[in-house]
C-alpha positions as CSV (number, residue, x, y, z in Angstrom):
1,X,52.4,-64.2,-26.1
2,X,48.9,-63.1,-26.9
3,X,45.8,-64.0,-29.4
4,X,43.1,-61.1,-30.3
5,X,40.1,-62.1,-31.7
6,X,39.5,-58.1,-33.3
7,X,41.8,-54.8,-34.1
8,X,40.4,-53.1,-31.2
9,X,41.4,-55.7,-28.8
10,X,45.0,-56.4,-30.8
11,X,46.2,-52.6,-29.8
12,X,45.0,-52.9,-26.1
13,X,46.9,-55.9,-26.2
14,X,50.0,-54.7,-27.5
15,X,50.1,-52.1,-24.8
16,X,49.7,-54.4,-22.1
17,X,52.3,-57.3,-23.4
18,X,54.9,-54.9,-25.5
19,X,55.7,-57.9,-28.3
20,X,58.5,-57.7,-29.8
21,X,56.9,-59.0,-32.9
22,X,53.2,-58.5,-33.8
23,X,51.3,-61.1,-36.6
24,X,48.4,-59.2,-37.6
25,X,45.8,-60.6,-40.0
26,X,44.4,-58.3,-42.8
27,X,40.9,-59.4,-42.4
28,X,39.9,-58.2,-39.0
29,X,36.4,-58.1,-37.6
30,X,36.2,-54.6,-36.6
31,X,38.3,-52.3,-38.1
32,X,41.5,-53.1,-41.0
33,X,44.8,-54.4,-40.0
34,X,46.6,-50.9,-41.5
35,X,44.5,-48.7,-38.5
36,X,45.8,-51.3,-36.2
37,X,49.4,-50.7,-37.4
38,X,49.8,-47.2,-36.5
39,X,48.6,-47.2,-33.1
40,X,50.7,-50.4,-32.3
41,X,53.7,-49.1,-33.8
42,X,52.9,-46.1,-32.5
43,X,55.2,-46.1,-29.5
44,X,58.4,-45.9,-28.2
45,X,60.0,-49.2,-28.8
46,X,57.4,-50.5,-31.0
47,X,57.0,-54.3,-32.2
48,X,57.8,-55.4,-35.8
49,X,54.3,-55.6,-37.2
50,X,54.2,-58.2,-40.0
51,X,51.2,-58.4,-41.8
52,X,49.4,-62.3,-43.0
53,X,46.2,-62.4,-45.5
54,X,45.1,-65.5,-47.0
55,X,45.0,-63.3,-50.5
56,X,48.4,-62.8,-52.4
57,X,50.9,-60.1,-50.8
58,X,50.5,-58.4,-54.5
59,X,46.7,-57.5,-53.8
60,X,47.9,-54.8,-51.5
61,X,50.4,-52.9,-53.6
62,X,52.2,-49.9,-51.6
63,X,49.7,-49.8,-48.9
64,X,51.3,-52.4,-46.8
65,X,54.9,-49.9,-47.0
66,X,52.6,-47.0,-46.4
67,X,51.3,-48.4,-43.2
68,X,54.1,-49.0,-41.3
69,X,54.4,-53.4,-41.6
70,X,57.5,-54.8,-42.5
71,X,56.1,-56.3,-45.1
72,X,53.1,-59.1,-45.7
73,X,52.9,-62.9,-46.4
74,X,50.3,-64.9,-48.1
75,X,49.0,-67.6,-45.0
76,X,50.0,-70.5,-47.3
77,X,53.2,-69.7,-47.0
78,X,53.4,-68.7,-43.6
79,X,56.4,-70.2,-42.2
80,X,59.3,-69.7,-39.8
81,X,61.6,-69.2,-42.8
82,X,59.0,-66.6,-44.5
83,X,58.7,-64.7,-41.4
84,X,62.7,-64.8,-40.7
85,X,62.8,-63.4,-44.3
86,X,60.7,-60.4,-43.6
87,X,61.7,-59.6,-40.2
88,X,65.9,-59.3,-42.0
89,X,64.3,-57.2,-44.8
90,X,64.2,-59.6,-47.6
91,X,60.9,-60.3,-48.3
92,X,58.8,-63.5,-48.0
């Protein structure tokens, strides 16, 4: 298990731990959480990158698809359930 504090440091991270799952915040210091998620899932047995914002899930349309996440949660409703949900496919 890891924390980073920035993007930059979240895919040198990834590389060194190899998660099987990867919580990545949309609002990242540095650079945005979709150019994190291609380098992270990037490589040969990549993590399942699921994507938290503290905005609604709606805000970010197709984008979150397009990059690669399984899908997104709204932080309020960030639970084990919600993240269950997403990681089968379903949804939050």
């Amino acid at each position: 298990m890891g924390e980073a504090a920035d993007g930059e440091y979240a895919v040198r991270l990834t590389g060194d731990l190899t998660p099987d799952v990867v919580l990545l915040d949309v609002q990242l210091p540095d650079i945005t959480s979709f150019e994190v998620v291609q380098p992270v899932g990037g490589g040969p047995h990549p993590p399942a990158i699921v994507l938290i914002s503290s905005g609604d899930a709606a805000d970010y349309g197709r984008r979150t698809g397009r990059s690669g996440a399984l899908g997104i949660i709204c932080k309020a409703e960030l639970s084990a359930r919600a993240l269950a949900a997403v990681l089968e496919g379903a949804g939050p």
